[in-house]
C-alpha positions in Angstrom: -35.7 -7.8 41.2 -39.5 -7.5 41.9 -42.2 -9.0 39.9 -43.2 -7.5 36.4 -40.0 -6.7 36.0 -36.7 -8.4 33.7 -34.7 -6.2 35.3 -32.7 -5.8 31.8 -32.7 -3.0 29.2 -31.1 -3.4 26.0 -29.3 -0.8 24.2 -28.1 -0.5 20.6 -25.3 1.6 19.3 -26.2 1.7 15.5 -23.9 3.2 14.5 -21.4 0.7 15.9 -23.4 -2.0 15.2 -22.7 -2.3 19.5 -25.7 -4.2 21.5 -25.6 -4.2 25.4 -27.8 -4.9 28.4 -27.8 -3.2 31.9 -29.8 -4.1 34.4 -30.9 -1.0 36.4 -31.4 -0.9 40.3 -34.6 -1.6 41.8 -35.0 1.9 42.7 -35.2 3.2 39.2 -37.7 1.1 38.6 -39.7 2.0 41.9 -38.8 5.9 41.2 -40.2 5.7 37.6 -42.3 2.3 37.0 -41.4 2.1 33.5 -43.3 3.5 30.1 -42.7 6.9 29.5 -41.6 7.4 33.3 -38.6 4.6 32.6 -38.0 6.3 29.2 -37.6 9.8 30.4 -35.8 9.1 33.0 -33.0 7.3 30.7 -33.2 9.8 28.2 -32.2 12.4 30.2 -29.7 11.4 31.6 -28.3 9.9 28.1 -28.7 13.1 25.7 -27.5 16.7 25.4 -29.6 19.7 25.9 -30.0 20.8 21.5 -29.5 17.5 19.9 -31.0 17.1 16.6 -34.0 15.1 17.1 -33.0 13.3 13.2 -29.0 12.9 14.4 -27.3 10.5 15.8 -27.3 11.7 19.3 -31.4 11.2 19.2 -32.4 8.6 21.7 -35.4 6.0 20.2 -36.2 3.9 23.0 -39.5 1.0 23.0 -40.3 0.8 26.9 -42.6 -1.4 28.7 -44.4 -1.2 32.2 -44.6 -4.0 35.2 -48.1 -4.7 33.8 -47.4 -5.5 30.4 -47.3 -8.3 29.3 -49.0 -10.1 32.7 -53.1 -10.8 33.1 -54.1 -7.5 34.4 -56.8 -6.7 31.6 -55.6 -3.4 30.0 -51.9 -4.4 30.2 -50.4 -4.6 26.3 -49.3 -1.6 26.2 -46.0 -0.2 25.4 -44.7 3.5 24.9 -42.2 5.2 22.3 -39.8 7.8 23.7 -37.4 10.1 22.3 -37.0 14.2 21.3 -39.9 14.9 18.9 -38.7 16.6 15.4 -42.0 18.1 15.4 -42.2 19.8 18.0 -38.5 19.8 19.3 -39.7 18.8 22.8 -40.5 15.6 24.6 -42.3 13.1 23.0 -44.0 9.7 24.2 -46.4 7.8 21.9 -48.8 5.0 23.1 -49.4 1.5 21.4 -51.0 -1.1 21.9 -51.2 -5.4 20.7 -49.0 -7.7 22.0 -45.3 -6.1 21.0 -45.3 -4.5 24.1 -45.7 -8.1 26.1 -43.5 -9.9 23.2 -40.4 -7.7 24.8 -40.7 -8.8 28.4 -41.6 -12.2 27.3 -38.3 -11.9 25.5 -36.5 -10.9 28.1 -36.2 -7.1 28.1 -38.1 -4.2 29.7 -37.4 -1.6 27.6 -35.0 -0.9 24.1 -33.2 1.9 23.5 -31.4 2.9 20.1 -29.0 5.9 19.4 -26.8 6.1 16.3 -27.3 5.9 13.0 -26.7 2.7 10.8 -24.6 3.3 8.0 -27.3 1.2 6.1 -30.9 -0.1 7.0 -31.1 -3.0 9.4 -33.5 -4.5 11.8 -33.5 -5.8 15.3 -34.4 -9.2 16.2 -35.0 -9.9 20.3 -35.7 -13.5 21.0 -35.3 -15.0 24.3 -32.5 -12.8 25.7 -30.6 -12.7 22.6 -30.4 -9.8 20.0 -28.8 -9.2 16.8 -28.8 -6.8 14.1 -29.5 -7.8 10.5 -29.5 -6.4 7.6 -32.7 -4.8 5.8 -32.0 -3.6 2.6 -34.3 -5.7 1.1 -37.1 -4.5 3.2 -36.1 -0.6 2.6 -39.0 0.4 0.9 -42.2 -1.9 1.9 -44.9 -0.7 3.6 -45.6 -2.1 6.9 -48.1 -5.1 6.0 -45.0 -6.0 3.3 -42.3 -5.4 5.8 -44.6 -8.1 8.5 -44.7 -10.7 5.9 -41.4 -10.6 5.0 -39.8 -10.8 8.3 -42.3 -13.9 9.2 -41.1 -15.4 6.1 -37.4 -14.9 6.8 -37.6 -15.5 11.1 -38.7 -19.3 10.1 -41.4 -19.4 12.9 -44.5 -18.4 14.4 -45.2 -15.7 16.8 -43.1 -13.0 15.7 -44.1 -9.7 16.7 -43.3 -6.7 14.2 -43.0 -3.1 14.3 -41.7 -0.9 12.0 -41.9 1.7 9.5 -43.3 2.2 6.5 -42.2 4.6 3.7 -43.0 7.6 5.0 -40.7 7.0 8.0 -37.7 6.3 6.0 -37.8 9.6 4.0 -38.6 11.3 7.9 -41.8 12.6 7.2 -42.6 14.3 10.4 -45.9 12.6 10.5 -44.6 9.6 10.6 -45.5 7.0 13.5 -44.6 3.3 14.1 -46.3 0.6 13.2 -46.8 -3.0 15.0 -48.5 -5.9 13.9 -50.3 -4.3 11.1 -51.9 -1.0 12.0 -51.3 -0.8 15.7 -49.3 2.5 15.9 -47.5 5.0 18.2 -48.4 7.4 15.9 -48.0 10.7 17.5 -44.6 13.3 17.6 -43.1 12.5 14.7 -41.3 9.1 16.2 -41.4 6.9 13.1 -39.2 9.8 11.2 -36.5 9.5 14.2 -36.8 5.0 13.7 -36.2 6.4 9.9 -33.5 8.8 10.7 -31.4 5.8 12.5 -32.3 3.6 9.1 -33.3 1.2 11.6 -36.5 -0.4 9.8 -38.0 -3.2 12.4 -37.9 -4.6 15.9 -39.0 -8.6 16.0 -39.6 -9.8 19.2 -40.7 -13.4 20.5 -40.1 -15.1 23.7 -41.4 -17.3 26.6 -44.6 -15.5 28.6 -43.7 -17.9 31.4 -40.4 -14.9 31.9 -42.2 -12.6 33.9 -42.8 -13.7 37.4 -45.8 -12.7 39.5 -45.0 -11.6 43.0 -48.6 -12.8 44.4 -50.4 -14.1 42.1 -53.6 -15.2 44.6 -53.9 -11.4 45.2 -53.8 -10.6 41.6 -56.3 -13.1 40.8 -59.2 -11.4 43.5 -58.4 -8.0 42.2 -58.4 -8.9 38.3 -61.8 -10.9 39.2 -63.5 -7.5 40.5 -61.8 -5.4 38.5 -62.9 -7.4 35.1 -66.5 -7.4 36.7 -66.6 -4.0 36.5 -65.2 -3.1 33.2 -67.7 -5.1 31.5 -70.6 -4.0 33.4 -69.2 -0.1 32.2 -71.8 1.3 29.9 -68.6 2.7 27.9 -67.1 0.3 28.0 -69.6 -2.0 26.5 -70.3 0.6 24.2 -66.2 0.6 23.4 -66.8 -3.6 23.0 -69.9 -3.0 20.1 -68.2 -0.4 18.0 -65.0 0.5 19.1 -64.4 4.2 19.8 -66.2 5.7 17.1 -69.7 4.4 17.8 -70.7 7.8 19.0 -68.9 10.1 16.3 -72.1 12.1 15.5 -72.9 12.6 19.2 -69.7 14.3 19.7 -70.3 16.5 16.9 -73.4 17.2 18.3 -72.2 18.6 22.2 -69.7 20.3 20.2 -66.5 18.0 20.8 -66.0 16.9 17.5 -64.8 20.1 15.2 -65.9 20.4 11.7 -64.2 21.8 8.9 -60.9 22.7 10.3 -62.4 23.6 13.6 -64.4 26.7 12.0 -67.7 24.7 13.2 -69.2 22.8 15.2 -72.5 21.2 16.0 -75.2 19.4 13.9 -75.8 22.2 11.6 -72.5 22.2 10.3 -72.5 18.8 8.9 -76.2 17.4 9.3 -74.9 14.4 7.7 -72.1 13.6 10.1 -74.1 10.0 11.2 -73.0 8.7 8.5 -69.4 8.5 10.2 -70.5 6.5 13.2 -69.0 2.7 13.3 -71.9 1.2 12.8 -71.8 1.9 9.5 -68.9 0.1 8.7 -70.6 -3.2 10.2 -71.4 -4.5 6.5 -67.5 -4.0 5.9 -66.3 -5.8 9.1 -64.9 -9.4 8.9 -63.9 -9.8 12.2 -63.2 -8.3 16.0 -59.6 -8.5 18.1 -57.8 -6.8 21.0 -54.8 -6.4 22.8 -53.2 -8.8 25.2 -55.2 -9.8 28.0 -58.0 -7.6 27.1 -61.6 -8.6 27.6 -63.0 -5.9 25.9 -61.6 -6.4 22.4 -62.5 -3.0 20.5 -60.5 -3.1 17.4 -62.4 -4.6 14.2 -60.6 -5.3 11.2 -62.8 -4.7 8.0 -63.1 -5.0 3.8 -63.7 -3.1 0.8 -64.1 -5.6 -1.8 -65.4 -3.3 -4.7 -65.5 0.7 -5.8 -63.4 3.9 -5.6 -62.1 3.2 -2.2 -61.7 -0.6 -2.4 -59.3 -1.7 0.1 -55.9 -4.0 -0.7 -56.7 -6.5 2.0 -58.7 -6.8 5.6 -57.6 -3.5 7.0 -58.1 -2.2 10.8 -61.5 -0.2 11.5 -60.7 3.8 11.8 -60.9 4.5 15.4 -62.9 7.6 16.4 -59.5 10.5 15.8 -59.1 8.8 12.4 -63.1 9.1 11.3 -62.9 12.6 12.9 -59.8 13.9 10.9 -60.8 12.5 7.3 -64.3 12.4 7.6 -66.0 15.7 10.0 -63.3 17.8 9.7 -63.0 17.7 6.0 -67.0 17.6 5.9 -66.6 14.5 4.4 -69.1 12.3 5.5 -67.9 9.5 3.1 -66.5 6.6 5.8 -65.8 4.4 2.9 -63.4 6.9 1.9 -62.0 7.8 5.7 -61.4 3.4 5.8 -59.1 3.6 2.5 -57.5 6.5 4.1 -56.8 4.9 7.1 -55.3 2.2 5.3 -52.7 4.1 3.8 -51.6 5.8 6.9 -51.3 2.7 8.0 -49.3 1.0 5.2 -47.1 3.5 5.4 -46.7 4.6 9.3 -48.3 7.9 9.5 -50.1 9.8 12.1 -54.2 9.9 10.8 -54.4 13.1 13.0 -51.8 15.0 11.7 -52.8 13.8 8.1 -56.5 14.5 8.4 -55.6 18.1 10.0 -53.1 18.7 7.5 -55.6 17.7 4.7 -58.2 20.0 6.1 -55.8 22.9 6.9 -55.1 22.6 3.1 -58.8 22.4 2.1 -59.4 25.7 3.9 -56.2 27.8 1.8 -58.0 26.1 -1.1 -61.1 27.8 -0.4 -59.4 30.7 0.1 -57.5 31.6 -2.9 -53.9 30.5 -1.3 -53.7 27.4 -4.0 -55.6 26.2 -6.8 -55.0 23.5 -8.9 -51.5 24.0 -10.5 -50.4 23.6 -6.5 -52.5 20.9 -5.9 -51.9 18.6 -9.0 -55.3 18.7 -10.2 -56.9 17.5 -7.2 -59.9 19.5 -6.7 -60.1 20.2 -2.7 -63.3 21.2 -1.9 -64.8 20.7 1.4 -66.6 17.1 1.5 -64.7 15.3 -1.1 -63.8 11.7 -0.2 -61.7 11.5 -3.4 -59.9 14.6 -2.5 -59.3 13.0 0.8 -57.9 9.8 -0.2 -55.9 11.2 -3.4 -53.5 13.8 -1.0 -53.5 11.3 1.6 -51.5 9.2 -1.3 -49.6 12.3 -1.8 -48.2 12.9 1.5 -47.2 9.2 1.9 -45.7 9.2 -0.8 -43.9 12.8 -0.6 -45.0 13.0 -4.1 -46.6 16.5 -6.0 -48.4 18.4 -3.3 -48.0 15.8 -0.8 -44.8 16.8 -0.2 -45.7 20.3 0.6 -47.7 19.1 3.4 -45.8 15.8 4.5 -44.4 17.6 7.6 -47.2 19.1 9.2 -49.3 22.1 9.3 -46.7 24.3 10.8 -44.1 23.5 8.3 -46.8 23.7 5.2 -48.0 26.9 6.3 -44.5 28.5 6.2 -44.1 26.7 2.9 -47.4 28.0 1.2 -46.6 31.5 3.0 -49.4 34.1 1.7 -50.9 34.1 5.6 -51.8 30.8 5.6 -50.4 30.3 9.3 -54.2 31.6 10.5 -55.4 28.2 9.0 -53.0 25.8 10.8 -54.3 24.5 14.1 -51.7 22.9 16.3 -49.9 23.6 19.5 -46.1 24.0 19.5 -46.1 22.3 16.0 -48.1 19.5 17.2 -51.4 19.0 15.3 -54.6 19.1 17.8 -56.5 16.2 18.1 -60.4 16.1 17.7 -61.8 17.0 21.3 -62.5 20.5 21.6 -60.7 22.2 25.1 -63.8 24.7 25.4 -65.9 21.7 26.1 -63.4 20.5 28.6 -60.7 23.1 30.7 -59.0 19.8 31.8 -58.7 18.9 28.3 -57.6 22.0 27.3 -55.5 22.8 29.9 -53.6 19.5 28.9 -53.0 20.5 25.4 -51.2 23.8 26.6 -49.4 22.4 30.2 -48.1 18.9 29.7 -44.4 18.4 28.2 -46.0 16.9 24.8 -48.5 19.5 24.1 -52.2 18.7 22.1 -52.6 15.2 23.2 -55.9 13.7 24.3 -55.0 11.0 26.6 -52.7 12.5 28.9 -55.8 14.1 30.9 -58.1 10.9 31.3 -57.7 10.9 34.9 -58.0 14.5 35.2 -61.5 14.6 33.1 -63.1 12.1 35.7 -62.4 14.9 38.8 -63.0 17.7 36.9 -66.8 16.2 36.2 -66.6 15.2 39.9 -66.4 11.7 39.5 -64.5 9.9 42.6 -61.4 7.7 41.4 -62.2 5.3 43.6 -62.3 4.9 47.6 -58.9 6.5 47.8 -59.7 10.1 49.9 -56.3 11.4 47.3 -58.3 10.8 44.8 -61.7 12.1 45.7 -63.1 15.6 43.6 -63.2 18.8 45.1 -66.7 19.2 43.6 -65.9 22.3 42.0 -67.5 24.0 38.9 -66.8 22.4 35.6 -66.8 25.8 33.9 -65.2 29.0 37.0 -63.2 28.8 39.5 -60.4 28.7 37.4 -57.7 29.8 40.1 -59.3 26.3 42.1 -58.2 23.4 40.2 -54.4 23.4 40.0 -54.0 20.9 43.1 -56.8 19.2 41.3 -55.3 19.0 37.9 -52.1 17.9 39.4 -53.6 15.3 40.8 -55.2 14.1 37.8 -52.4 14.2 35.5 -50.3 12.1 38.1 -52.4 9.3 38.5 -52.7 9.0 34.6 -48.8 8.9 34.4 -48.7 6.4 37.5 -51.0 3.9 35.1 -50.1 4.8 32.1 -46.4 4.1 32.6 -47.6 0.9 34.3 -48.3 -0.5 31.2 -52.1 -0.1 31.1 -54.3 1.5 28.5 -55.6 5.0 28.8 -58.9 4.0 27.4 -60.0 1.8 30.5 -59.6 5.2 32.4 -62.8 6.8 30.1 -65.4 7.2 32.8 -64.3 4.5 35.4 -61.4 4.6 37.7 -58.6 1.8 37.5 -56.9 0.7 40.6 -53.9 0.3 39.3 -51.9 0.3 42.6 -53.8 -2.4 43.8 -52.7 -4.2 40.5 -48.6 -3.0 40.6 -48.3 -4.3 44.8 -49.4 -8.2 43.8 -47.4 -8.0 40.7 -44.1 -6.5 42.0 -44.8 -7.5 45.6 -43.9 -3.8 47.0 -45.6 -2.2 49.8 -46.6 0.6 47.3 -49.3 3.1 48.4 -51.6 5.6 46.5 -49.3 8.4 48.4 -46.5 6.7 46.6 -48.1 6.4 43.6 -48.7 10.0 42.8 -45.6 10.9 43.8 -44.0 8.8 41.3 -46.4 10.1 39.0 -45.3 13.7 39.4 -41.4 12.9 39.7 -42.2 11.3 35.8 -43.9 14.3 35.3 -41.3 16.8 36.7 -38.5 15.3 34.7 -40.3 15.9 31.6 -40.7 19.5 32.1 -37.1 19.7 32.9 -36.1 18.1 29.4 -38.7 21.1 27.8 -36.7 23.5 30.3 -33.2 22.3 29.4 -34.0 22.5 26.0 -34.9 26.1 26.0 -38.4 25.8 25.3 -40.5 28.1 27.7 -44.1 27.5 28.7 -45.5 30.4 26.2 -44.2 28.3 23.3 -47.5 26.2 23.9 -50.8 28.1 23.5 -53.9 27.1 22.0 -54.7 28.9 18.4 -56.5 32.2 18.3 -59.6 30.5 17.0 -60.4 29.0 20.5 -60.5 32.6 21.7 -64.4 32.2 20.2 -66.3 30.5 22.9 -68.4 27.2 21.3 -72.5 28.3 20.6 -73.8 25.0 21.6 -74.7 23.7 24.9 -73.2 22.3 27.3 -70.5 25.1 26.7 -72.3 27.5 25.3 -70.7 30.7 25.1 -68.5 29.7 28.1 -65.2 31.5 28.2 -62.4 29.2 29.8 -59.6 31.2 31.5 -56.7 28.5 30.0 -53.6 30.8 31.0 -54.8 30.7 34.7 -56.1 27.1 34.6 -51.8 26.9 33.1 -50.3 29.2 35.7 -52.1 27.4 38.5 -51.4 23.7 37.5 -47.1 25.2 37.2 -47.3 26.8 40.7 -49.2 23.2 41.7 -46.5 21.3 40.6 -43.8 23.7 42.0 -42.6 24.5 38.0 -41.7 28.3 37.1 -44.4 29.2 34.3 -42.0 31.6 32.8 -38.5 29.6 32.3 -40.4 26.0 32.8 -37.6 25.1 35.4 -38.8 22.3 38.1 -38.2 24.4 41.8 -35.5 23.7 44.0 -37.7 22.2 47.0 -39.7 20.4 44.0 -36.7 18.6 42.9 -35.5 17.8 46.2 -38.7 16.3 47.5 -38.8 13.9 44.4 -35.5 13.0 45.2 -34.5 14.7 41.6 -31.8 17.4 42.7 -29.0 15.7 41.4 -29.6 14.3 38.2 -30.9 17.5 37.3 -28.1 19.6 38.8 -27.9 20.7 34.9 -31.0 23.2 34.8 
């Protein structure tokens, strides 16, 4: 087995109460890495084209990368996996901490869960042994409860925790998963599958001397430059002061950062918007952390002792989605009120995206005469009201009064509240958008419409830097084209494709996508000292697009067709405000030519015949 590796997966039969390990051959893990490209490529081959993404056939699995868990800065990261019940499609959702490297160190590279439990129970991994237990005394606790109690009960230190909060177990589709209190793979809907499977928690712990370094003099010299370099970013630095909402107003101000239910943009449209900017919560913060092995340490945890929005304990700092979705986009320019806010979503596992959209998608139908108060429950939902805010936020945790109307989405809501308020809810294939605009950025855009999980912001990190013409690196297959940020549309599919598979190559490694904002990881040079292959950057994309490839084919064999993912009809306005003023981005060719890139049918979504065969895919997808 190489380095960075166990070389063992578990897998748990709830509804058997079954627990087994296999221990894959090296060349899956060479063909796939591990993350989401280890995690797709087990649940294809493991689930049937239409299972119900809240049945038992569902497939939840917690997968790892060779990084994670080693000293590459960057490297705790871990990804969720499964069939999204929001969207129906392929979902993969991003977290961070040390959960990630408490697996390996435990023995495993990756968990996967099908089944349901004929009552609630948890998981507990510890040093190559797992066992189920029983959690009905846990069934209803919010996350910071459900940490406490397990740390209690486990007898010793180091425990890491994730699980679900309430929301989750009643399968709110906006639910996420929660580790060490507030770090979240928030996005798809994955905490309502965890619920689905009344599985309520994963404890890991183990031994960090498990995971075996195939060099570790190489991996030294390049962590040594590479660490150099992060620190001297000026993002980076900026990322270390005030996390990533330092700049929220700035954002608002190019025209990134949407405000009130992406109707405006721009200054004008919330002049007070600076108030949302971290900074502001300095005379709240008690105290900084990070992730494993991460030198940057971003995350701040912070207080509200006193007021309407006083917090229950030391609660994490809203990242910049979170003070975008409660705060600009409901005009609410209250970021006491966005922290409290936060702190439910995270007490009880929910996506702050999809709640904040959700929240503002409702504000709008208020405005407009599509509910009043007798929907509502009294709460008054103007535009700007922190109260508002927090109070439905409650609600939709909760499933209670109108909360419940809304606890699944913008999609479902609006077929709910009927009365045309489907014009007011912004998402792509179900999946709420999160708050950078795609006019600013075709790349970005492009992204949201073209990749197997639509709407998401990180996927494109990679792609962004060429599209600017930013070099990734001294690797020529990763050097710019230098064309036009806005034209030349039928120009950047090779370009794109390029992008998007070095970001699955790292991501899938195990390394945060945030180190990939404006500077350009060599993360190949980090996976050949740690696993001790020969791999090259040639390689490396290749592997990127085969993780890629197979999850377009589990869209394909699912019946979902590329048209099912297009951006609302209010993007069809071009933005008013430089640098994209009144720039009209051609997204269906920016699509079509990233598909024909890739060698995918933009019409059925089917992976070619010569594409399969040159990523050595043709048999397992002999299916489509």
């Amino acid at each position: 087995m190489p380095g960075g590796y166990t070389g063992r997966i578990l897998f748990v039969n709830l509804t058997e109460g079954a627990i087994s390990s296999k221990s894959p051959p090296e060349e899956t893990y060479r063909h796939f890495i591990g993350g989401t490209g280890l995690g797709v490529r087990i649940l294809y081959e493991s689930m049937r084209p239409g299972t119900d993404p809240l049945g038992p056939d569902n497939v939840l699995g917690f997968v790892t990368g060779p990084l994670t868990g080693t000293s590459v800065p960057g490297s705790g990261r871990f990804t969720v996996v499964t069939k999204s019940p929001l969207t129906r499609a392929w979902a993969d959702s991003n977290s961070g901490g040390s959960w990630g490297p408490a697996l390996k160190w435990a023995g495993y590279d990756a968990v996967f869960f099908s089944g349901i439990s004929p009552k609630p129970v948890y998981l507990m991994i510890s040093n190559e042994k797992a066992e189920l237990k029983d959690a009905a005394h846990l069934w209803g606790k919010d996350t910071n409860e459900t940490d406490d109690l397990l740390q209690k009960e486990l007898g010793e230190s180091q425990w890491r925790i994730t699980s679900i909060g309430p929301a989750g177990e009643a399968c709110s589709l906006l639910a996420g998963i929660v580790n060490e209190k507030g770090r979240i793979a928030a996005r798809g809907g994955v905490g309502a599958v965890m619920g689905s499977k009344r599985l309520k928690a994963v404890a890991v712990r183990g031994d960090k001397k498990r995971i075996r370094i195939a060099d570790t003099e190489k991996l030294n010299s390049v962590r040594k430059e590479f660490t150099k370099n992060i620190m001297d970013s000026p993002f980076h630095k900026g990322l270390a002061a005030s996390g990533t909402g330092g700049d929220t107003s700035f954002l608002v101000s190019i025209g990134d950062c949407p405000t009130k239910n992406w109707l405006s943009t721009g200054l004008d449209s919330m002049p007070t918007c600076e108030k949302l900017n971290s900074p502001n919560m300095n005379k709240y913060k008690q105290n900084s952390y990070g992730c494993h092995s991460c030198p940057i340490r971003c995350g701040a945890l912070v207080r509200i002792d006193e007021g309407p929005f006083k917090t229950k304990a030391k609660t994490r700092r809203p990242e910049y989605e979170t003070l975008a979705a409660f705060g600009a986009l409901c005009l609410n320019d209250s970021v006491e009120s966005v922290i409290k806010a936060n702190e439910i979503c995270n007490l009880f596992g929910m996506d702050t995206i999809a709640v904040g959209g959700v929240i503002a998608f409702a504000m709008e139908c208020y405005e407009n005469g599509l509910i009043d108060q007798t929907e509502t429950g009294g709460i008054d939902l103007v535009w700007g009201s922190g109260e508002a805010v927090v109070a439905l936020t409650e609600q939709i945790a909760r499933r209670e009064g109108f909360g419940a109307v809304l606890a699944d989405g913008v999609r479902e809501a609006a077929e709910r509240i009927g009365k045309g308020a489907e014009k007011y809810a912004i998402h792509v294939g179900g999946h709420r958008m999160p708050y950078h605009d795609p006019r600013l950025s075709p790349a970005l855009g492009t992204s949201y419409i073209a990749d197997a999980q639509p709407a998401c912001h990180m996927d494109v990190q990679g792609t962004n830097l060429l599209e600017r013409g930013d070099h990734l690196g001294s690797e020529p297959l990763l050097q710019s084209p230098g064309l036009a940020v806005f034209g030349e549309y039928n120009k950047k599919g090779p370009m794109f494709a390029t992008g998007a598979e070095y970001f699955q190559l790292l991501s899938s490694s195990g390394f945060c996508a945030l180190y990939a904002i404006g500077f350009a990881i060599p993360v190949v040079e980090f996976i050949v000292p740690v696993t001790g292959w020969d791999l090259t950057w040639e390689e490396g994309l290749k592997i990127g697009k085969r993780i890629l490839t197979l999850r377009q084919a589990f869209n394909a064999r699912e019946g979902i067709k590329p048209s099912a993912f297009r951006l609302p009809k209010r993007f069809r306005t071009p933005l008013t405000i430089k640098p994209a003023i009144n720039e009209e981005v051609d997204f269906e060719t920016l699509k079509r030519c990233y598909f024909a890139e890739m060698g995918w049918d933009i019409n059925t979504g089917q992976p070619g015949r010569e594409t399969l065969i040159n990523l050595g895919l043709i048999d397992l997808l002999s299916d489509l």
